[in-house]
C-alpha distance (Angstrom), angle and dihedral (degrees) to the residues before:
residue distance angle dihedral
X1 . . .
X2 3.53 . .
X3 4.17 107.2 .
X4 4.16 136.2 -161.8
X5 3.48 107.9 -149.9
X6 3.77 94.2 -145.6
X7 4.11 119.0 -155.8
X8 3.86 123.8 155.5
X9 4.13 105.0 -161.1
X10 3.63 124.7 -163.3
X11 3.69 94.6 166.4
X12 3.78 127.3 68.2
X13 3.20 95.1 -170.7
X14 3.59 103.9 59.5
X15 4.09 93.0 31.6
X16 3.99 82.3 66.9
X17 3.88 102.9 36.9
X18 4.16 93.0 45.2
X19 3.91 109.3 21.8
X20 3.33 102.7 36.0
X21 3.36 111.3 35.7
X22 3.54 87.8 44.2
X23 3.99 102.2 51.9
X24 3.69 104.9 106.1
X25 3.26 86.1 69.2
X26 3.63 90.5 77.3
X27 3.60 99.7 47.9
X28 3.70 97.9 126.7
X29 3.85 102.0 68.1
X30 4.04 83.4 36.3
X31 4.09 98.1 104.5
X32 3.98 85.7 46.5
X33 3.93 101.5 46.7
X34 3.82 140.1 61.7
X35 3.83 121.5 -163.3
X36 3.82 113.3 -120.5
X37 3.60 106.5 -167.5
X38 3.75 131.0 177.9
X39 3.76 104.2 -157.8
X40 4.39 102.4 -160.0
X41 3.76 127.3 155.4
X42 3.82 116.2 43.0
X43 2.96 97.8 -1.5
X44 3.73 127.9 135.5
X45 4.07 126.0 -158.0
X46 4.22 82.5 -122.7
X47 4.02 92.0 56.8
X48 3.58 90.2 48.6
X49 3.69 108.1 50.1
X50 3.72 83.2 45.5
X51 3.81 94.9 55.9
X52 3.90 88.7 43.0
X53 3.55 85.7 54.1
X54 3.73 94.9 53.6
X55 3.99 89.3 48.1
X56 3.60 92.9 53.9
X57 3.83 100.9 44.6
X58 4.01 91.8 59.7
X59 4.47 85.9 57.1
X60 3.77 104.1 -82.8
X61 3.80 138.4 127.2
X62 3.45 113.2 -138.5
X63 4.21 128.5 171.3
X64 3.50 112.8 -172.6
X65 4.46 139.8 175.7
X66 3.50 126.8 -160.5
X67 3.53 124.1 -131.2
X68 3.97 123.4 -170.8
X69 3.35 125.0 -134.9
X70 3.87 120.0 -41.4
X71 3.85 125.6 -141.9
X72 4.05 106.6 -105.2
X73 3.32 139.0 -78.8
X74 3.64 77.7 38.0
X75 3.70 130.0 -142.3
X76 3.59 96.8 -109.7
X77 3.94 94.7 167.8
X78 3.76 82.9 71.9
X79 3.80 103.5 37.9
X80 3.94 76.8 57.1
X81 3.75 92.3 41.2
X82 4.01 93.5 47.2
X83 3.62 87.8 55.4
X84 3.83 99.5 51.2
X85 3.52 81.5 61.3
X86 3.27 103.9 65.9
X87 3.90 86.2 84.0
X88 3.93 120.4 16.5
X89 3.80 88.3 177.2
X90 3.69 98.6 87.3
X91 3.96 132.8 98.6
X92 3.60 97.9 -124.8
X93 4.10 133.6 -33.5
X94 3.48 133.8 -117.8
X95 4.11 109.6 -129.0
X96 3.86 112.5 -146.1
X97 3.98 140.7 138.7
X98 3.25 139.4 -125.4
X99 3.99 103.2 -94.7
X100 3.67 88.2 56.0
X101 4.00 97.9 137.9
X102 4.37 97.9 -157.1
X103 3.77 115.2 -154.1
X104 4.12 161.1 -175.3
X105 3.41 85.6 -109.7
X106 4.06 126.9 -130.5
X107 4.01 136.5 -55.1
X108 4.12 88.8 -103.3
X109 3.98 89.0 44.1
X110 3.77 116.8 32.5
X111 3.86 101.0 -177.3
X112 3.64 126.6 105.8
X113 3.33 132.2 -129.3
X114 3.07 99.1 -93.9
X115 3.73 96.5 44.9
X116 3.44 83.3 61.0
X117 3.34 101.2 46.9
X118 3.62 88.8 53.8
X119 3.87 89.1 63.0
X120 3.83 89.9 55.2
X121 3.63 89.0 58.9
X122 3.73 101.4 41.8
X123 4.01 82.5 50.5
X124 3.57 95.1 56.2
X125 4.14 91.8 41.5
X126 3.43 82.1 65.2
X127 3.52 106.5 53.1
X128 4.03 106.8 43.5
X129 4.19 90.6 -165.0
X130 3.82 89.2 52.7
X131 3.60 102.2 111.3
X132 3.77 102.9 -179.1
X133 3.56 142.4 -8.5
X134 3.84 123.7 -154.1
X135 3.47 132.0 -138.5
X136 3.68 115.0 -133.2
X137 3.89 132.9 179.7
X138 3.58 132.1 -127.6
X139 4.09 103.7 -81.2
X140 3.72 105.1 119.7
X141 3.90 88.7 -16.9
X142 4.27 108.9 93.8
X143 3.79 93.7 88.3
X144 3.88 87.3 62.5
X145 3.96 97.0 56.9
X146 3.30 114.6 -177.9
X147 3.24 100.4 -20.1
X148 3.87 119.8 133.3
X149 3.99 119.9 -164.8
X150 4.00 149.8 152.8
X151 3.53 111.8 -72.8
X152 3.95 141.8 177.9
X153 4.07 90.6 169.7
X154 3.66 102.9 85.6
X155 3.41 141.3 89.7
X156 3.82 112.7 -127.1
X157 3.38 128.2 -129.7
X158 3.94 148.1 131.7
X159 3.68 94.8 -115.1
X160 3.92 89.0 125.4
X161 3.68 106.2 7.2
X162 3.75 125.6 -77.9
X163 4.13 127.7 -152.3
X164 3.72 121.8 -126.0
X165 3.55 134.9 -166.7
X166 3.76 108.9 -111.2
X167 4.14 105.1 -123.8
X168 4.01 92.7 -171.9
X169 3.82 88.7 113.7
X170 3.99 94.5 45.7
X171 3.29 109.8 45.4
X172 3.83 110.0 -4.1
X173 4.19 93.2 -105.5
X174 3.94 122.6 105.5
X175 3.71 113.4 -165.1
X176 3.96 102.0 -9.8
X177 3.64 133.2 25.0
X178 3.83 111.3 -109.1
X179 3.64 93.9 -106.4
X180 3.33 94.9 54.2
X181 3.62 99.3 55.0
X182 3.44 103.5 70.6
X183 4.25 92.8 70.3
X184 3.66 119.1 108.1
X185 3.70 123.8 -135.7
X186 4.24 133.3 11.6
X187 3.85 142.7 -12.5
X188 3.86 90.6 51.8
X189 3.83 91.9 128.4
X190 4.36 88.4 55.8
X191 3.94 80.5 55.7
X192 4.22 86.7 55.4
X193 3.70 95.5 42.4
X194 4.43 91.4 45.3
X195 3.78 91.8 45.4
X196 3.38 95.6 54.6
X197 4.25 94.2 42.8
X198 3.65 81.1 54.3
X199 3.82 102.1 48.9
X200 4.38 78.0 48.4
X201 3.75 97.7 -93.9
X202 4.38 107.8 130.1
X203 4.12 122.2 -156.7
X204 3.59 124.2 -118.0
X205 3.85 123.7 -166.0
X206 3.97 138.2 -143.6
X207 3.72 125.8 -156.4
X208 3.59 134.0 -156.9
X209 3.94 95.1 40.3
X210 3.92 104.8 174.5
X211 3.56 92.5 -153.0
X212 3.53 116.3 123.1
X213 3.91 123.8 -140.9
X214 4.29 103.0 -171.5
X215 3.76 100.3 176.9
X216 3.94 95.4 41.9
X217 4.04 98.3 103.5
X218 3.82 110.1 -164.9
X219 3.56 95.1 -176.6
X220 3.84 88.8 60.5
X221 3.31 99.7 42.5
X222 4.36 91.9 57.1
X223 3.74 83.8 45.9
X224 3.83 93.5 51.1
X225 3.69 91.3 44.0
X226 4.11 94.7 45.6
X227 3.68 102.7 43.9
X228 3.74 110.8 -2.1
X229 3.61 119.2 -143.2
X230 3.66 119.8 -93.4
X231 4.30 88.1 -159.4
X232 3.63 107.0 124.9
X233 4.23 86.1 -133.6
X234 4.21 89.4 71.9
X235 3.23 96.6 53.4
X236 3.60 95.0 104.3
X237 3.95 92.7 36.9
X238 3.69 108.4 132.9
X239 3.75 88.5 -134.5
X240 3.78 99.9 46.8
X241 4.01 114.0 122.1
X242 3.87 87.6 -125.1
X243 3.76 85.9 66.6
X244 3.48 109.6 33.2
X245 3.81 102.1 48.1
X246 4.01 89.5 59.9
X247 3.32 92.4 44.6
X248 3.51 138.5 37.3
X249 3.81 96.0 -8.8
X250 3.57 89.1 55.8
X251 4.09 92.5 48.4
X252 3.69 82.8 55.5
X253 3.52 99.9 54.0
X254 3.17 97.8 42.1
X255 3.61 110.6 42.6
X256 3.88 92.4 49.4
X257 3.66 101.3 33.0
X258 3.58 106.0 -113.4
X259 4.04 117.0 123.4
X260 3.49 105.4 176.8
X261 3.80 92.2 46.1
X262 4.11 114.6 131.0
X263 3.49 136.5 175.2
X264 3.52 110.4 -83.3
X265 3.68 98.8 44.1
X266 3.61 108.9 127.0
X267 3.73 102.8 -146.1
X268 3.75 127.8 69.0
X269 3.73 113.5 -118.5
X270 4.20 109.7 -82.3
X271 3.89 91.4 -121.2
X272 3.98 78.4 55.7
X273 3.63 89.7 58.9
X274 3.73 92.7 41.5
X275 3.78 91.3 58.5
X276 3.82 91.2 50.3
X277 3.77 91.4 48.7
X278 4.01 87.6 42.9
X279 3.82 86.0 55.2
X280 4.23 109.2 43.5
X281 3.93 101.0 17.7
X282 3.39 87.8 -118.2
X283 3.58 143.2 122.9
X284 4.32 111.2 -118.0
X285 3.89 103.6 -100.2
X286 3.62 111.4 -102.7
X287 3.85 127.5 -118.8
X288 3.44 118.5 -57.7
X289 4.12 94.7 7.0
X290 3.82 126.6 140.8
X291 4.40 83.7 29.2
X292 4.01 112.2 176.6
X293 3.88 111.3 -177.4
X294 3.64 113.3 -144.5
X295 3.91 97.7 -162.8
């Protein structure tokens, strides 16, 4: 499978200090994948051609578009979606951002990223209606190894990187359907995984991902998500209630039926399900189905 490893960066900073100095560790999907990178925020056309330059002296292909500034809560379903395009060609991408710290892995699991990346793509190669597989870490996840399987339990995210189907050829969309890419803030990567269950694609999940995510506070995400926070300095926070139940929370709801859905809930919506059934004939696969061990 061909891959787009598919990043947008608004901060220098952490672009240099995480992704690139951190690379190598992904040298075994390297002769598979090209970076697509939409470079936004700060910025400049000089910063990126260096960084591009950087990527493609250690043995990678990278294409890449910068993008200015963009009005906040920013539409980060299309910053993703505006990389993607960059090349169309590809199998499926692997979603990321830019504080993404790759490694050599740990003592218990001593794969790298990559290495593990590379069974998320085999996995998928095998299974032509898998549409994505996410990348989990290791809370609640050691007793399942390397084990990679369908799932519906899960929340989704891109805290380590997940792989989705490219639906270029299908409908004419990448990441997001077209729709869906014009909502500001969070949950945009539920809105991949659903689309695709409903268009008869299922999820699978792998645990133990070494990949390290340093800026991605749990703690204030739950809090954001719970209470909010009245202080005038989230109100352009991605997560912030204010955002998020206009926007892609609302999409959710909406489009598959389910008002009281909320992130954390396990299940996709039942008119989700429907649509998948609708689609294939068949019945979503239940938990832990279609399992390869990569031990």
């Amino acid at each position: 499978m061909k891959i787009g490893i598919c990043i947008p960066s608004c901060r220098p900073d952490f672009f240099q200090k995480y992704i690139l100095a951190t690379i190598h560790h992904l040298n075994a999907i390297r002769e598979q994948s090209v970076f697509l990178i939409n470079f936004n925020g700060p910025w400049t056309k000089e910063q990126a051609k260096t960084a591009s330059e950087i990527i493609e002296s250690k043995g990678w292909k990278i294409k890449y578009v910068v993008t200015g500034v963009w009005d906040r809560p920013v539409k980060i379903a299309k910053i993703r979606e505006i990389a993607a395009w960059l090349d169309t060609s590809v199998d499926a991408y692997m979603v990321g951002d830019d504080d993404f710290r790759f490694t050599a892995g740990t003592p218990s699991y001593p794969r790298t990223s990559g290495q593990r990346y590379a069974e998320m793509i085999d996995y998928m190669s095998r299974f032509p209606n898998c549409g994505s597989v996410q990348a989990r870490y290791f809370l609640g996840g050691t007793p399942q190894g390397y084990k990679i399987f369908a799932t519906w339990k899960y929340e989704i995210g891109s805290d380590h990187g997940f792989l989705l189907r490219n639906m270029f050829n299908e409908y004419g969309w990448c990441l997001t359907p077209p729709e869906a890419q014009e909502f500001r803030g969070a949950f945009e990567e539920t809105i991949m995984v659903y689309s695709r269950i409903e268009r008869g694609y299922w999820c699978a999940t792998q645990m133990n991902n070494p990949t390290a995510h340093p800026h991605f506070n749990n703690s204030k995400v739950l809090n954001l998500l719970k209470i909010g926070d009245p202080a005038d300095q989230f109100k352009d926070e991605m997560l912030h209630p204010s955002v998020t139940e206009v926007n892609n929370l609302k999409y959710i709801r909406e489009r598959w039926k389910c008002p009281d859905w909320k992130y954390g809930k396990f299940r996709p919506p039942d008119a989700c399900l429907r649509s998948y059934f609708l689609k294939t004939g068949e019945h979503y696969p239940w938990h832990k189905a279609n399992t390869i061990d990569y031990r």
